[in-house]
Structure formats: structure tokens, C-alpha cells
PDB file of N, CA, C and O in Angstrom:
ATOM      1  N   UNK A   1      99.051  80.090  91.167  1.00  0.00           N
ATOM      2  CA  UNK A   1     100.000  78.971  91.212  1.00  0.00           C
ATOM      3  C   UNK A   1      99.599  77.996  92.318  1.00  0.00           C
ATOM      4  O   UNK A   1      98.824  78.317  93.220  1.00  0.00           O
ATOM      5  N   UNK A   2     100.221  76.665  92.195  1.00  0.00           N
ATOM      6  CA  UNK A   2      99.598  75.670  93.010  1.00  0.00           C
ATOM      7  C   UNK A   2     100.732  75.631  94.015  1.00  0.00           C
ATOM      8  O   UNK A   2     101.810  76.166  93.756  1.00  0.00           O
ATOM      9  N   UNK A   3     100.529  75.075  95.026  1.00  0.00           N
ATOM     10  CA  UNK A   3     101.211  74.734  96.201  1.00  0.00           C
ATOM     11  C   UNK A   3     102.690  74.220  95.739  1.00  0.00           C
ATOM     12  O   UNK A   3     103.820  74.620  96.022  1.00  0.00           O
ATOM     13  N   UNK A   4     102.136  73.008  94.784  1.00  0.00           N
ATOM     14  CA  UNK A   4     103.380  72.368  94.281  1.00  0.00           C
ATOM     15  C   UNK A   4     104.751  73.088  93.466  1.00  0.00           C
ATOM     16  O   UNK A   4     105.952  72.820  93.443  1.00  0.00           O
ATOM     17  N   UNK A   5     103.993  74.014  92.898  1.00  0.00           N
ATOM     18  CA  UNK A   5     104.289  75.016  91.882  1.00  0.00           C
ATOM     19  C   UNK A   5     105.587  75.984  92.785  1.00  0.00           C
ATOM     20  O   UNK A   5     106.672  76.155  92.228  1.00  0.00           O
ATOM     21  N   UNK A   6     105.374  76.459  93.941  1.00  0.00           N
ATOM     22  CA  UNK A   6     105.448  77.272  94.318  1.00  0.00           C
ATOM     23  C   UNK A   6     106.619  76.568  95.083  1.00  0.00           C
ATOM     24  O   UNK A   6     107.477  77.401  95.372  1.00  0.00           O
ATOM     25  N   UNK A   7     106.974  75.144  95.559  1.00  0.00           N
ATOM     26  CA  UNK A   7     107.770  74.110  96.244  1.00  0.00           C
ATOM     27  C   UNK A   7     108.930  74.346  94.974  1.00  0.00           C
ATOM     28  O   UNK A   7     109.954  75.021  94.879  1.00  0.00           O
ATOM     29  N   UNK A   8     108.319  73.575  94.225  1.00  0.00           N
ATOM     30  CA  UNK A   8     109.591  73.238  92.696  1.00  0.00           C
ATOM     31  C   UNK A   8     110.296  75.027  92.514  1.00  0.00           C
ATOM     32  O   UNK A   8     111.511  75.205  92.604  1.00  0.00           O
ATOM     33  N   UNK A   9     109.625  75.833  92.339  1.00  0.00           N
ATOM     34  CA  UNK A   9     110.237  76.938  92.306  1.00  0.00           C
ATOM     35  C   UNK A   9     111.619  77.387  93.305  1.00  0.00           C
ATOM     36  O   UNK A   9     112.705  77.782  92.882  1.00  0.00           O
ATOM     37  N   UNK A  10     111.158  77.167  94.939  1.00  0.00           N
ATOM     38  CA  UNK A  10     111.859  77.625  96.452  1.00  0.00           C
ATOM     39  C   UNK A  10     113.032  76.582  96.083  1.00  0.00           C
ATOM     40  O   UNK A  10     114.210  76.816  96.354  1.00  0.00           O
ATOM     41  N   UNK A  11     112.563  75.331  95.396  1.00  0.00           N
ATOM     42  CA  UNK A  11     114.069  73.914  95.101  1.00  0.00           C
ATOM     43  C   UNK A  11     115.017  74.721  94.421  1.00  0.00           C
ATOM     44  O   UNK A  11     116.190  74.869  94.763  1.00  0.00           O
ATOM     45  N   UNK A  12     114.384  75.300  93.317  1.00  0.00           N
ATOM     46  CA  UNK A  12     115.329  75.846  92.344  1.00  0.00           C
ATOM     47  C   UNK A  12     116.406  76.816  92.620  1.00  0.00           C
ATOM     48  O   UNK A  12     117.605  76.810  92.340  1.00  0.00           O
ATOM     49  N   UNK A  13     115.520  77.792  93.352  1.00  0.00           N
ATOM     50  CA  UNK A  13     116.488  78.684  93.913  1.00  0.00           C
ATOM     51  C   UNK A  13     117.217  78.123  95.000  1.00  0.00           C
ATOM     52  O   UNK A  13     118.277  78.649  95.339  1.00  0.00           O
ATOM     53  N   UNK A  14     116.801  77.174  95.555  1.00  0.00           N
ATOM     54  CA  UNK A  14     117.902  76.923  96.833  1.00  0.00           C
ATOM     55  C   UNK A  14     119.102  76.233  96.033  1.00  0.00           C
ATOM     56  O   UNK A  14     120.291  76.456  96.262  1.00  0.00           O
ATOM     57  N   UNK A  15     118.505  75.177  94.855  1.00  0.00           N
ATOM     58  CA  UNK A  15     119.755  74.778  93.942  1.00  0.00           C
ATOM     59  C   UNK A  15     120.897  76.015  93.808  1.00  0.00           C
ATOM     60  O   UNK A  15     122.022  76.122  94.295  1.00  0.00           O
ATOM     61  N   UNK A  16     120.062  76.950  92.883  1.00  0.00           N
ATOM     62  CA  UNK A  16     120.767  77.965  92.467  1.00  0.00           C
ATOM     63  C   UNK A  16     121.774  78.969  93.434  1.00  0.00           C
ATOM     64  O   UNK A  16     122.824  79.455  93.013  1.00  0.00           O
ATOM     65  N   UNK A  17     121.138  79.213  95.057  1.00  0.00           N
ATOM     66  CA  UNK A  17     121.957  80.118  95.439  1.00  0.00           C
ATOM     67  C   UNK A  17     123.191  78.974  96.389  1.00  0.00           C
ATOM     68  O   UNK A  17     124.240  79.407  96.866  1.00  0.00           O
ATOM     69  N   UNK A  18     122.753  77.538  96.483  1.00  0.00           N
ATOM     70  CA  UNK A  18     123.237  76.625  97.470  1.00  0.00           C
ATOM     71  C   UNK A  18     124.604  76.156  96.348  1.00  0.00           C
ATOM     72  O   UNK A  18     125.490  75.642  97.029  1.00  0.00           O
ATOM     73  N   UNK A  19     124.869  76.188  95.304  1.00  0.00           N
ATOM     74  CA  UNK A  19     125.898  75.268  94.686  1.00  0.00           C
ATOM     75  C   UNK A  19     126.362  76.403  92.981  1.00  0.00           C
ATOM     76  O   UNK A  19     125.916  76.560  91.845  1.00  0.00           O
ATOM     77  N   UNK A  20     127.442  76.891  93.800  1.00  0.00           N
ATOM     78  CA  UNK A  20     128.259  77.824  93.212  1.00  0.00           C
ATOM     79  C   UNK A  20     128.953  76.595  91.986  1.00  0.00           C
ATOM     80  O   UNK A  20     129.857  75.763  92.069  1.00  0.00           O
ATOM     81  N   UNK A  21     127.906  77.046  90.766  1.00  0.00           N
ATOM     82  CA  UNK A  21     128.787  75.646  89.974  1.00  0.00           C
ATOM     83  C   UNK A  21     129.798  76.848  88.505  1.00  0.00           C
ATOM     84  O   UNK A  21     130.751  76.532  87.794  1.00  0.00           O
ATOM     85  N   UNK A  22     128.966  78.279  88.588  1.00  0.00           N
ATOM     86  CA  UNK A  22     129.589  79.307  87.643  1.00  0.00           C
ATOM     87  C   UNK A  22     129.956  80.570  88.321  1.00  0.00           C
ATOM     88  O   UNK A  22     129.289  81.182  89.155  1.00  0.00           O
ATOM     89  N   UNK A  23     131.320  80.918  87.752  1.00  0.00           N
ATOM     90  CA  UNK A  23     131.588  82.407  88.061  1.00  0.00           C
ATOM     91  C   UNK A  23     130.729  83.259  88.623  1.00  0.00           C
ATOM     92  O   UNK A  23     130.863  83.708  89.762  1.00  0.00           O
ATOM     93  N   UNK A  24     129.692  83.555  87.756  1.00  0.00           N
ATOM     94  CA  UNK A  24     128.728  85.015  87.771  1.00  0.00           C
ATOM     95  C   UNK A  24     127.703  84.412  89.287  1.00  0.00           C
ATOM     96  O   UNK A  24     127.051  85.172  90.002  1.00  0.00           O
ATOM     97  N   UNK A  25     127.805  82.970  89.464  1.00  0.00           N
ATOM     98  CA  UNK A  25     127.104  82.791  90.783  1.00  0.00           C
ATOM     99  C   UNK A  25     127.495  83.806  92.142  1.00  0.00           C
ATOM    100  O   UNK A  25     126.847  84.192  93.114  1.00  0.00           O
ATOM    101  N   UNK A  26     129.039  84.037  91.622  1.00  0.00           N
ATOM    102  CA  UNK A  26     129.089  84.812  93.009  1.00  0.00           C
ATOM    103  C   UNK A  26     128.742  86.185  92.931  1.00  0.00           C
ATOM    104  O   UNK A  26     128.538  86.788  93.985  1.00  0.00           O
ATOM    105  N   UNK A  27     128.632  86.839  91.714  1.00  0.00           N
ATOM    106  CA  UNK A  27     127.632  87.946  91.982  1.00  0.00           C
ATOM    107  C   UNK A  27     126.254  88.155  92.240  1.00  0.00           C
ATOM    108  O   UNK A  27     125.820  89.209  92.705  1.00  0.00           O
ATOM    109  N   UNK A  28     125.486  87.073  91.918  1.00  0.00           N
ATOM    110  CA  UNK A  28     124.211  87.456  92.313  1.00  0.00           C
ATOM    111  C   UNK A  28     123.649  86.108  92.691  1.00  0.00           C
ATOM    112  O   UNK A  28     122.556  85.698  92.300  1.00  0.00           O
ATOM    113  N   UNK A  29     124.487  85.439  93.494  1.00  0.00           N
ATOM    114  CA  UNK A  29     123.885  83.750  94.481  1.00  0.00           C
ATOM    115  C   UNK A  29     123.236  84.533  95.631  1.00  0.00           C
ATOM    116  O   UNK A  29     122.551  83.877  96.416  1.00  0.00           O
ATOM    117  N   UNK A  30     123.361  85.828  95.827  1.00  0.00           N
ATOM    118  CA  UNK A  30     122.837  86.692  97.312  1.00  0.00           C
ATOM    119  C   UNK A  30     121.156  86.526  96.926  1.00  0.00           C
ATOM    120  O   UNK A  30     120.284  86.312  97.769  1.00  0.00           O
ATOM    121  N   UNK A  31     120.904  86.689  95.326  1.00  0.00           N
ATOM    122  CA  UNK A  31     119.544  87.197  95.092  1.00  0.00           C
ATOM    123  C   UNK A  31     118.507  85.983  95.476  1.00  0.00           C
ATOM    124  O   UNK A  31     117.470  86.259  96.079  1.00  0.00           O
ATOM    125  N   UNK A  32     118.902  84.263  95.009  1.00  0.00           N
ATOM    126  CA  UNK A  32     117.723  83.439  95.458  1.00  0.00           C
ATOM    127  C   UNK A  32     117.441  83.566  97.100  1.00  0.00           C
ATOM    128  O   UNK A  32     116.310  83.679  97.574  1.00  0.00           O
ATOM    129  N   UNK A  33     118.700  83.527  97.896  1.00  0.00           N
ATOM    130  CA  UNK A  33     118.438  83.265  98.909  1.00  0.00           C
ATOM    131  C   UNK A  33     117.950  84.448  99.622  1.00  0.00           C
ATOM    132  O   UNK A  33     117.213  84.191 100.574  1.00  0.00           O
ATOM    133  N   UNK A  34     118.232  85.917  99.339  1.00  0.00           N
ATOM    134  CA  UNK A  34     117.159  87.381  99.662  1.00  0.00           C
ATOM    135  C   UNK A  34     115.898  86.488  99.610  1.00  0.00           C
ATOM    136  O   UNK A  34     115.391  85.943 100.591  1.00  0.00           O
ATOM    137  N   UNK A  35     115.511  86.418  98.485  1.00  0.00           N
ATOM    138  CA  UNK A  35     114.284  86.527  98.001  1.00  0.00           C
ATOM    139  C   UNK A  35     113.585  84.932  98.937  1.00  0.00           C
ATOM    140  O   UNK A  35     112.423  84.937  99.343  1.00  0.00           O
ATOM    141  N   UNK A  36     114.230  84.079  99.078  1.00  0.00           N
ATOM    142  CA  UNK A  36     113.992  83.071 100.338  1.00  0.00           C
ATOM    143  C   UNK A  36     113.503  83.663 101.614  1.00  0.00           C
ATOM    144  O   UNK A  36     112.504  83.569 102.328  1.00  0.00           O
ATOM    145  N   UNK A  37     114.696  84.353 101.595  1.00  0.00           N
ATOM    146  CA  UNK A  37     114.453  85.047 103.077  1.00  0.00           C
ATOM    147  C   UNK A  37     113.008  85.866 103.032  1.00  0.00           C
ATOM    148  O   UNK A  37     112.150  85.855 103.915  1.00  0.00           O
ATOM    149  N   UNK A  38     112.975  86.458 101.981  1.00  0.00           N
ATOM    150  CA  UNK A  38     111.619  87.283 101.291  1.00  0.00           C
ATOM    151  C   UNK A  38     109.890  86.678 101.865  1.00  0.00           C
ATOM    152  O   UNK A  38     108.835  87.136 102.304  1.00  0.00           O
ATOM    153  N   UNK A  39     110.465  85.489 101.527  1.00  0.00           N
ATOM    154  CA  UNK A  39     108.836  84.107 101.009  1.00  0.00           C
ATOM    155  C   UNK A  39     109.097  83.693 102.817  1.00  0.00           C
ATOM    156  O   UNK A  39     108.100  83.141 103.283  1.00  0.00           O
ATOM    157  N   UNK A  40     109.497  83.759 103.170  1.00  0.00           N
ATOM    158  CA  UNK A  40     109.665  82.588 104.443  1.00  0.00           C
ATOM    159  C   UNK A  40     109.537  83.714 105.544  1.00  0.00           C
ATOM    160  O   UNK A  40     109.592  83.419 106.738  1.00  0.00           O
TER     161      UNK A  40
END
């Protein structure tokens, strides 16, 4: 994967665990940002 690749991906999940827009977000919004914590 390319650099860029790998940016657009870390966006997504920060979208995903940063903005509780569905229910089931609050069961597993813990997992993008683990896995942030993971990469970083």
C-alpha cells in the first residue's frame, strides 16, 4: 500500500470512531481508535 493509501484509510477510521452518527457505533467506536492507537 502507498503512503496515501494508508492516510485515506487512518481518515476513515478517525471518521468512524470520532462521530457517533449510529447506535451499534457505541459498541464497537472503541475498535478504530484501538487500532489507531495500534498504527501510531
Amino acid at each position: 500500500m502507498t503512503l496515501s493509501t494508508i492516510i485515506i484509510i487512518l481518515l476513515i477510521l478517525l471518521l468512524i470512531g470520532a462521530i457517533p452518527a449510529w447506535p451499534c457505533s457505541l459498541s464497537w467506536g472503541a475498535y478504530p481508535s484501538g487500532i489507531l492507537g495500534v498504527v501510531l
